[in-house]
TORSETI-200049 format. One record per atom (N, C-alpha, C): residue in three letters; x, y, z. Coordinates in steps of 0.05 Angstrom, whole numbers, plus 5000, padded with zeros to 4 digits. Example, Ala and Ser with C-alpha at 12.3 -4.5 7.8 and 13.67 -1.06 7.14 Angstrom:
REM residues 2
ALA526448865156/ALA524649105156/ALA526449345156/SER525749555142/SER527349795143/SER525850015157/
END
This chain:
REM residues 204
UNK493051954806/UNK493651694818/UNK491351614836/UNK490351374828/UNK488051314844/UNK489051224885/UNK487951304891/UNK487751184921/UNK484750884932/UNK486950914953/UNK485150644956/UNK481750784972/UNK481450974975/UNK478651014974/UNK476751024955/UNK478251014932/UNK476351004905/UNK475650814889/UNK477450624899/UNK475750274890/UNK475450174920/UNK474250284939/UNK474150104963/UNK471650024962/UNK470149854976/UNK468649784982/UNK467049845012/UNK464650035004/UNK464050155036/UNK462050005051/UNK461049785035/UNK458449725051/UNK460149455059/UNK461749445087/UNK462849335093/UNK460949085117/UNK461848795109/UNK459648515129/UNK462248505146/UNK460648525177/UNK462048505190/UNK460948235217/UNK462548135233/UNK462547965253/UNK463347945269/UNK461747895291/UNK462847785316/UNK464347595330/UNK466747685348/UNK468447515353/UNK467747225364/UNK465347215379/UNK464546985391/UNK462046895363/UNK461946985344/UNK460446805325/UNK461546595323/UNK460546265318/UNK461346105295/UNK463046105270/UNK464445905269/UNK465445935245/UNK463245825212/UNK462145615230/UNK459545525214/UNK458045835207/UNK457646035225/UNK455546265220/UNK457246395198/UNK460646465197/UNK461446675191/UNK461846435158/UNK461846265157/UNK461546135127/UNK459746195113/UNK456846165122/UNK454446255116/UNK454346525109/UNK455446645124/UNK454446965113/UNK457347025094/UNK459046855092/UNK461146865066/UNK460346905035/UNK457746605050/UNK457046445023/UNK453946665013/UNK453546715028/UNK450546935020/UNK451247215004/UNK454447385025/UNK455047585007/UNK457347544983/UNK458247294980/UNK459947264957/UNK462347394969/UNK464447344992/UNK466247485003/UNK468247265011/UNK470847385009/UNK473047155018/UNK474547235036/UNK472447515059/UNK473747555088/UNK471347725098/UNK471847675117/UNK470147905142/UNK470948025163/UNK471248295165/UNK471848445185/UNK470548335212/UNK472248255228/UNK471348195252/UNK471348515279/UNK469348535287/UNK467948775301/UNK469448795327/UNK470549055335/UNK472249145362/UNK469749095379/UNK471749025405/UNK469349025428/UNK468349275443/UNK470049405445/UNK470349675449/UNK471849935430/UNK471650175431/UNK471950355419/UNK475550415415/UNK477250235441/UNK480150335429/UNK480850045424/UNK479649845417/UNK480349555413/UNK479849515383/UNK482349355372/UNK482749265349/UNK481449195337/UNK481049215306/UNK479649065292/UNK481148845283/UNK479248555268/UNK480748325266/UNK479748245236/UNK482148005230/UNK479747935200/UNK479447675200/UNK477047485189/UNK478147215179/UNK477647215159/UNK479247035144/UNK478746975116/UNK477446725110/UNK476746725082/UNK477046365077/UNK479346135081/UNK480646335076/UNK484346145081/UNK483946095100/UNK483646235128/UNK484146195146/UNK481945985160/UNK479746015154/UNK477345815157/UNK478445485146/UNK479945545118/UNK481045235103/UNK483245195119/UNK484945265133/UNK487945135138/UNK487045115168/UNK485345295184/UNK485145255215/UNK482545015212/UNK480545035205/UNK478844845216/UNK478344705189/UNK477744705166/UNK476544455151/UNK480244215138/UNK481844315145/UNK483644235140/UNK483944015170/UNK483144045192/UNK483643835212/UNK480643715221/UNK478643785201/UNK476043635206/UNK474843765233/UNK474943985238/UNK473544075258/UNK471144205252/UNK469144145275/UNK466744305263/UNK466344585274/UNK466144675256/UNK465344925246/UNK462645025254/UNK461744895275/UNK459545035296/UNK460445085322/UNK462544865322/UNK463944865357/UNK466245115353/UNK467045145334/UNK469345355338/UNK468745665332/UNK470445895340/UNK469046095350/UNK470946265332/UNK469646505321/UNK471846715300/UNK474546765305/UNK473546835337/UNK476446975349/UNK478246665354/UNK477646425346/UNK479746235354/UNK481246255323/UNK480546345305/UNK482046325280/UNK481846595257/UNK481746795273/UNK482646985264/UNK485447155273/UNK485247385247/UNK487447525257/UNK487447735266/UNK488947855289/UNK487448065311/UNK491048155320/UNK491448445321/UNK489948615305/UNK490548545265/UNK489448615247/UNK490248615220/UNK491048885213/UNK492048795193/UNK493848935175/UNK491649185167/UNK491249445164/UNK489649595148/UNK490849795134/UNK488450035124/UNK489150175098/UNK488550385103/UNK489450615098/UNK489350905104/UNK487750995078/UNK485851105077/UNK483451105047/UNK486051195035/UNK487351465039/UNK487951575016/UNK492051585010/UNK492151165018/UNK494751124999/UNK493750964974/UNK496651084954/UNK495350934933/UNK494650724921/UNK493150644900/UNK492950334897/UNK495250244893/UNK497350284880/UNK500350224873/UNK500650024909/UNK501150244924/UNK502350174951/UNK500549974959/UNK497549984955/UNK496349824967/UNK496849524959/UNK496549414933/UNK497549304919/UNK500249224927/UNK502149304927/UNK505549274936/UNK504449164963/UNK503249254990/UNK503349155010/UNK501548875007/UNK500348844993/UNK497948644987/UNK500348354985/UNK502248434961/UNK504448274958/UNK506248204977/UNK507048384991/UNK508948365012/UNK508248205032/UNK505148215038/UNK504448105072/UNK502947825060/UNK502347785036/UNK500547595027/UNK497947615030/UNK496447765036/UNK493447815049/UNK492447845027/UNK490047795017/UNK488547974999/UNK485948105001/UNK485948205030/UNK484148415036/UNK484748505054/UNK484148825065/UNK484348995082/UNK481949145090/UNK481949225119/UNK479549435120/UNK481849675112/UNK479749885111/UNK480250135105/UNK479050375138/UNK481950395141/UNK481950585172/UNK480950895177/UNK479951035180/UNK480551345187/UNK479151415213/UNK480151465222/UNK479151485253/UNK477051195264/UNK475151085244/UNK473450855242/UNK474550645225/UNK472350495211/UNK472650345198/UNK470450435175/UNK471550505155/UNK469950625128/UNK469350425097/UNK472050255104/UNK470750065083/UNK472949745080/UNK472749685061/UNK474849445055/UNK475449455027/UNK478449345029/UNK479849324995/UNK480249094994/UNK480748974973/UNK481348654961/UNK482648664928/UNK483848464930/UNK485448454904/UNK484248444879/UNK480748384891/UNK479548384873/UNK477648624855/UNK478548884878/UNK477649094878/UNK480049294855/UNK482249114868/UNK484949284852/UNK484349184821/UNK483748944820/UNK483048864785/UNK481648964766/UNK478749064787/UNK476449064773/UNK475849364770/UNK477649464789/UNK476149804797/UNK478249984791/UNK481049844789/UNK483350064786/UNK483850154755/UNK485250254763/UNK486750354727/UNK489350284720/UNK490050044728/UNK492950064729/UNK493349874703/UNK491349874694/UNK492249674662/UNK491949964642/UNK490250114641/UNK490350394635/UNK492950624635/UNK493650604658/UNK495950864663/UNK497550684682/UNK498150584680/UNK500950424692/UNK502550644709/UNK503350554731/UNK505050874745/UNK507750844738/UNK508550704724/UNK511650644719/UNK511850804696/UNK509950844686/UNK510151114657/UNK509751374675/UNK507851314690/UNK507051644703/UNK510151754720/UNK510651604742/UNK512551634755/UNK515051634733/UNK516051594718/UNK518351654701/UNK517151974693/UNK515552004679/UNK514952304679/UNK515352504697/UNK514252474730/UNK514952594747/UNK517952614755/UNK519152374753/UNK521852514756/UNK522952754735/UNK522352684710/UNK522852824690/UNK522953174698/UNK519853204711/UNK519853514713/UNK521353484742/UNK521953374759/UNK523353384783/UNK525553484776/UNK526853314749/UNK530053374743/UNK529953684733/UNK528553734712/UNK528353974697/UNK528154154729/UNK525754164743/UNK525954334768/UNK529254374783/UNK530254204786/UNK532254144807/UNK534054244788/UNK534754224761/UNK537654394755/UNK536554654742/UNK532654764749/UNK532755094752/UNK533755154786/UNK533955014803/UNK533955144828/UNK537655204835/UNK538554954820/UNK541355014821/UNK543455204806/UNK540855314788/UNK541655504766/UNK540555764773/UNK539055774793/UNK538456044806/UNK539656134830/UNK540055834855/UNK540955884879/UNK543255784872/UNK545255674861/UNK547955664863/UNK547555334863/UNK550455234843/UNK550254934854/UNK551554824867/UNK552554994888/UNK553655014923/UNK551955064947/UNK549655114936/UNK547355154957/UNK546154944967/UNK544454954997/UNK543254674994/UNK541154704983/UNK539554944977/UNK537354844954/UNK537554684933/UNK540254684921/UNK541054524905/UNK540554294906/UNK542254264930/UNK542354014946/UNK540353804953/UNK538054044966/UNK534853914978/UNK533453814954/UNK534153944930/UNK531853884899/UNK533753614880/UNK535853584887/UNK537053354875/UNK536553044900/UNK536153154923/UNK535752914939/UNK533452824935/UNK531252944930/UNK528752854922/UNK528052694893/UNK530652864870/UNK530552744852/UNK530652454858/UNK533152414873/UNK534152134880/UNK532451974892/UNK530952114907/UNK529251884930/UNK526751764904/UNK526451974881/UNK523751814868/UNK525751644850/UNK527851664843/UNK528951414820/UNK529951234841/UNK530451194865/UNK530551054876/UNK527950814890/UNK526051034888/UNK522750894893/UNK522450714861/UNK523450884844/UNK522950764800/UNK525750474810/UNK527050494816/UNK529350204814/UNK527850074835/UNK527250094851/UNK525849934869/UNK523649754859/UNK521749954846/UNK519349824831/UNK520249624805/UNK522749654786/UNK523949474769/UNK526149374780/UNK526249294803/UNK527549084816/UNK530749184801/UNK530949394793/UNK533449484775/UNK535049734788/UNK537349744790/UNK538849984798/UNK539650084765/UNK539050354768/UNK539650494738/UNK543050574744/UNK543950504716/UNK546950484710/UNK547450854724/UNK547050964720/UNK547551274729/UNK545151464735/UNK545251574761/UNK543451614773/UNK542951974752/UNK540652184756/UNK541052374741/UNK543052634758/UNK542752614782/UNK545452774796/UNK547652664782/UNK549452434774/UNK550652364772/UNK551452424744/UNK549852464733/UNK550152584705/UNK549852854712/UNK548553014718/UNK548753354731/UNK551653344734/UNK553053204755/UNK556053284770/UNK557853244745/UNK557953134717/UNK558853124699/UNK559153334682/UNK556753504697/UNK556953814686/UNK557754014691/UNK557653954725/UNK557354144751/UNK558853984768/UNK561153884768/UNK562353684792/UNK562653924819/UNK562454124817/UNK562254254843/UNK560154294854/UNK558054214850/UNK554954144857/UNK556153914885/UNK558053744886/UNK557153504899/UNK558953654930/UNK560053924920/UNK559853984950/UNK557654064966/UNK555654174950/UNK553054294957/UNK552453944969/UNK552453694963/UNK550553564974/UNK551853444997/UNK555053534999/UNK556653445022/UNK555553565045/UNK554953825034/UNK554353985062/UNK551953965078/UNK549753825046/UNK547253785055/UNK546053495076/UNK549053305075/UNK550153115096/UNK550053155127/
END
């Protein structure tokens, strides 16, 4: 599974809060970019971003010029960021959720930036899709989880602990297809083993 340090982008253009908005267009238009990390003032102070959106709906949308107005009047402070090593999947999913389509990339500093355009061009997800991968992993999850109940008892909470996990990833798989599956695979287990679901009472 790729993470987002592996299509990021490290040679990150960055700006100052009291730049221009006229300056921070220019250096848009020179590196081919549709945001810029805007630069902490200090070492425990936020990083910020502006975008082009935000440049079109705050100032060229009300005719203002864009020499008189200043980064930090139309940016966003603190922004949204990215931990290098979640995956593109998540990164992507949050990309959707918040509307943004760029992030810096956090670890103790600032190491790089992601963009939607990074997820297109650099990922694999037209390749290996995780909705195939992740159906596999549950697969050996399930096979794991009714050896543990078949060794520790399926009154145990080992039992118990290796079928909750089953659940939490088909519950992460219905999430991702907007779909609740007609019968969960515990649910089909207790059809075998209906005294298993005291093991997960207990595990309550």
């Amino acid at each position: 599974m790729m993470k987002a340090a592996d299509i990021m982008t490290t040679n990150v253009i960055t700006i100052g809060g009291s730049a221009t908005v006229a300056e921070a267009v220019n250096l848009m238009k020179e590196q081919g970019l549709i945001c810029l990390i805007v630069e902490r003032r200090y070492e425990q102070d936020a990083y910020g971003i502006v975008t082009a959106t935000d440049i079109v709906n705050k100032v060229a949308a009300y005719g203002k010029d864009p020499k008189k107005v200043r980064v930090y009047e139309v940016m966003t402070k603190p922004c949204i960021t990215v931990n290098p090593d979640l995956a593109v999947e998540y990164v992507a999913r949050l990309f959707a959720n918040t509307g943004i389509r760029c992030a810096p990339i956090i670890k103790d500093k600032l190491i790089g930036i992601i963009s939607t355009t990074d997820i297109i061009i650099k990922s694999d997800f037209v390749e290996n899709p995780q909705e195939v991968i992740f159906e596999e992993q549950i697969e050996k999850y399930i096979e794991s989880a009714r050896a543990v109940c078949a060794e520790k008892g399926i009154k145990s909470q080992d039992c118990a602990v290796a079928w909750d996990i089953v659940e939490e990833m088909q519950a992460e798989a219905a999430y991702q297809r907007n779909q609740k599956p007609a019968q969960t695979a515990f649910e089909k287990y207790l059809e075998q083993f209906p005294d298993a679901v005291e093991g997960k009472m207990f595990d309550l």
